[in-house]
N, C-alpha and C positions, 0 to 999 in steps of 0.2 A: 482021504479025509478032506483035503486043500479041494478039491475037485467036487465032492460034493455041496461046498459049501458054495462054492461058484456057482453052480448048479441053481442052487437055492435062492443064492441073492437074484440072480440073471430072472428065475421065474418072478420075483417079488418086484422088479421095475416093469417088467413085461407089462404085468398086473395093473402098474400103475399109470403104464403109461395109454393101456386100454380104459380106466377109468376117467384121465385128463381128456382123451383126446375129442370124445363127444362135444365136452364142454368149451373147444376151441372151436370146432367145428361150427357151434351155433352162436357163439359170439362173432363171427367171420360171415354170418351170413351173408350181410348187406353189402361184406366188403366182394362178395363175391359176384353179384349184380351187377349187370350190365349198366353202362354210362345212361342210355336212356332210361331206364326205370328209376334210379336214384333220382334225376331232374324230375322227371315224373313227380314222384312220393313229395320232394322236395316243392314244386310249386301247387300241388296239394295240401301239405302243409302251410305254406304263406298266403295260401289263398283262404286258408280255413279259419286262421289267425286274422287277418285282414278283414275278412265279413265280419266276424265276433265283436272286434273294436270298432266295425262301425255303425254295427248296431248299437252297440251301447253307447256310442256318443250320440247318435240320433235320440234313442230314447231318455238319456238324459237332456237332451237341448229339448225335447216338445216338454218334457214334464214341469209343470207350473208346481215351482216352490211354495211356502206361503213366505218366509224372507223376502219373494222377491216381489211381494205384494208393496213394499215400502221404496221409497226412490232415497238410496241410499248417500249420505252429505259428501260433499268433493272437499279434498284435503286444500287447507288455508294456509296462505305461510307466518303462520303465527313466530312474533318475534322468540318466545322462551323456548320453541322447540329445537333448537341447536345444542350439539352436545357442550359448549361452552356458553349457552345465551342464557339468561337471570332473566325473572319476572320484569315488566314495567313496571315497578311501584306506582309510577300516576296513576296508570291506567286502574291498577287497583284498589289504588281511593277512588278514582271515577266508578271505578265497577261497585265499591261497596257504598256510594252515594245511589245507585240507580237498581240495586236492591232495596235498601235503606225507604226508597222514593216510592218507590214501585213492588216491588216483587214482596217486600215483606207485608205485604197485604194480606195476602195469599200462604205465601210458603214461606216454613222455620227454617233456622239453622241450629239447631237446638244442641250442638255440639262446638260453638264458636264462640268463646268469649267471650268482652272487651279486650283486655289485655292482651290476645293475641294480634292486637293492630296494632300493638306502638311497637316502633321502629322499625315495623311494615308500609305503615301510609298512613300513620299516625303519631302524635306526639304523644305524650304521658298528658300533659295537660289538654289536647282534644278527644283524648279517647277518653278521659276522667269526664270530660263536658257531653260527651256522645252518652255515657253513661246513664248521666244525672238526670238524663232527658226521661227518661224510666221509672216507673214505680212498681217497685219489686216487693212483692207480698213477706213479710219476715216474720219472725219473733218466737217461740212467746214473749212479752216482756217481762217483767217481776208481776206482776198481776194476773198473769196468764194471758192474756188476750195477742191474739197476732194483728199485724202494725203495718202499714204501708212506709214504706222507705225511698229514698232515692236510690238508684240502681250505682251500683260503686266497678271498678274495673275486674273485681272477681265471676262479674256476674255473666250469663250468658245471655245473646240476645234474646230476645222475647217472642214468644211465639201468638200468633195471629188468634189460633184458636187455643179453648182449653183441655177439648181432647179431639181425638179423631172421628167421634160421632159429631160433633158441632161442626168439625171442615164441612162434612161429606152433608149435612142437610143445607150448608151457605154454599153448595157449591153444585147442587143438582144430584147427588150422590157422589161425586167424583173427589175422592181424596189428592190436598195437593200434596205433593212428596217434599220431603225434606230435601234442600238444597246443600245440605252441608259436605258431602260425598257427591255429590248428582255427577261429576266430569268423571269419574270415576268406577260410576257404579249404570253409564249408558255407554253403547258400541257406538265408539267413534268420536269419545271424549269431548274437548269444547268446541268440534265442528259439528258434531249433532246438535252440539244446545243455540249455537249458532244460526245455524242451519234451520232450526225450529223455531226461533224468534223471529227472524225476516221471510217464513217461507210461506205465510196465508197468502192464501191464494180462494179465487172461488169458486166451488167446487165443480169438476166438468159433467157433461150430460149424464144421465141416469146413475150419479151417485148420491142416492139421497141423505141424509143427516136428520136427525131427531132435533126436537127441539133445544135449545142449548148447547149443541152441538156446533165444530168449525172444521173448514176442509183445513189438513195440513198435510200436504205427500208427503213429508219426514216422518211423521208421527205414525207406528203401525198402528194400520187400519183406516188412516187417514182422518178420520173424523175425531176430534182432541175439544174435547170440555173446558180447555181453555182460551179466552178471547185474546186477541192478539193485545199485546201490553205495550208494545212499543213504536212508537209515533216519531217522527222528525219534530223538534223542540219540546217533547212533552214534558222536559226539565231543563233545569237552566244550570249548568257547570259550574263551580266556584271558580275553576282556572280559567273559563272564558271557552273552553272547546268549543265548538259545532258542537252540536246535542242534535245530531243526525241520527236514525234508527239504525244502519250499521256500525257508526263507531260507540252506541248504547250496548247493542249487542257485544261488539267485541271489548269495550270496557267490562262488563259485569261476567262474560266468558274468562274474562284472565282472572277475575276478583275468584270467582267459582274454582280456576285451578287451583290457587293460591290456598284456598278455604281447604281443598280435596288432600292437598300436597305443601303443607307449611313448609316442607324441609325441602322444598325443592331448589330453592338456590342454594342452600348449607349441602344439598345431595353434589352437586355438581362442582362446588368448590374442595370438598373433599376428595372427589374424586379425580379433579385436577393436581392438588398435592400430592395424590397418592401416582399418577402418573410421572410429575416431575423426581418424586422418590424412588418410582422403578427406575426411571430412564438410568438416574445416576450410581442405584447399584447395580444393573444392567452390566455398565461399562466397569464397576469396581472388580466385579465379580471375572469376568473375560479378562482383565488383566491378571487376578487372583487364578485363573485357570491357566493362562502362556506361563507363568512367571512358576507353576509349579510343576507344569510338564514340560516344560524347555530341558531340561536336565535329561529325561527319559527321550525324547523327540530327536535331541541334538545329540546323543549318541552314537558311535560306528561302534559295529560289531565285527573284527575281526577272526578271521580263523586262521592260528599261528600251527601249522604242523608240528608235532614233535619230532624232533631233530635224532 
């Protein structure tokens, strides 16, 4: 019986080992190929690879984007852009004087208060007088009739036009955008707005422009329905600056951050607390960790034979 069974099992690996052995067989092929054929296959391989990737970089390099129709702005080294640097305030009253002067001709901020300036780049008592300068449609009264007002610090700035069909017929069709988000809501934040105020230029051979129309390379498409707004002394500074076309430009680009990003000095000072609060449970906690594994760590494990 012992003997038959041997028998039995002996033919069931036989079996099995007829059924693996194929399948070693053709997994071992390549290994069983001579030195020259594997380099063979092999620089057929990288050579196959190698043309593939270089076609495709070729044909991505001739292929004309429409992004790259635009001459894209070079990075500024604006002072707030450091992880510990804060807005200029002057600069910010400068920048919201040459809005103020200039751009609110044009374009609202229809999301900016008064009140959001004091203790910005304003006093309570200049921003109540910045205010006043306004008359703000209110009421009804007790008569029913609405009433012209002085503009008080709840109010928001005032806008140019009264709806967006009136911009777009004072402006050739071209609606001007709200400025209130603008650093925020264009790629490349206040080096494009930057970049867009000082970059008229006129226009080069066979690029022709419509009427009302201006060459700007920053602006896609180049041709911008906007006229160039900013001049060397076209205002005159309360603090005395130069009223230069770039440091106009870069005053009312920092006011724009500002406007985009109230919290952004309150974002950076928080975030500085919260680092000097890691750092120091950082270190409470690594002594909280020795101070409870020193017990286990400091340890010997002896092995006493029984006697």
């Amino acid at each position: 019986m012992a003997a038959n069974l041997c028998r039995v099992s002996g033919r069931s690996l036989l079996k099995v080992q007829n059924v693996v052995t194929p399948a070693k067989a053709n997994m071992s092929a390549f290994a069983k190929m001579s030195t020259g054929k594997k380099v063979l296959i092999g620089t057929l391989g990288a050579v196959t690879a190698g043309g593939a990737g270089l076609l495709g970089a070729l044909h991505y390099s001739t292929t004309v984007h429409a992004g790259e129709l635009e001459l894209h702005p070079p990075k500024f080294p604006w002072s707030h852009n450091g992880m510990f640097n804060a807005l200029d305030h002057a600069s910010v009253r400068r920048g919201y004087q040459v809005y103020k002067e200039v751009c609110a001709a044009c374009h609202s901020m229809q999301y900016l208060a008064f009140r959001n300036l004091v203790g910005v780049s304003h006093t309570e008592e200049e921003a109540k007088a910045l205010a006043e300068e306004i008359e703000v449609l209110d009421g009804p009264d007790e008569e029913g009739e609405m009433f012209m007002r002085p503009g008080k610090l709840s109010d928001y700035f005032p806008r140019p036009y009264a709806n967006e069909e009136a911009a777009r017929a004072a402006n050739n069709g071209a609606y001007p955008p709200d400025l209130s988000y603008i650093v925020l809501a264009r790629h490349g934040g206040e080096d494009y707005v930057f970049s867009l105020l000082t970059g008229y230029c006129d226009a080069p051979a066979g690029k022709e422009l419509r009427e009302g129309q201006y060459y700007n390379p920053y602006f896609p498409g180049q041709a911008i329905s906007m006229a160039q707004a900013l001049y060397n002394e076209i205002i005159e500074y309360e603090d005395g600056t130069p009223a230069t076309q770039s440091q106009l430009a870069k005053d009312v680009c920092t006011f724009l951050r500002w406007a985009a990003e109230p919290e952004h000095d309150q974002r950076k000072r928080m975030g500085l607390k919260a680092l000097m609060i890691a750092s120091m449970l950082i270190a409470f906690f690594y002594y909280l960790k020795r101070h409870k594994w020193t017990v286990l760590k400091s340890r010997k494990i002896a092995y006493r034979p029984p006697q």
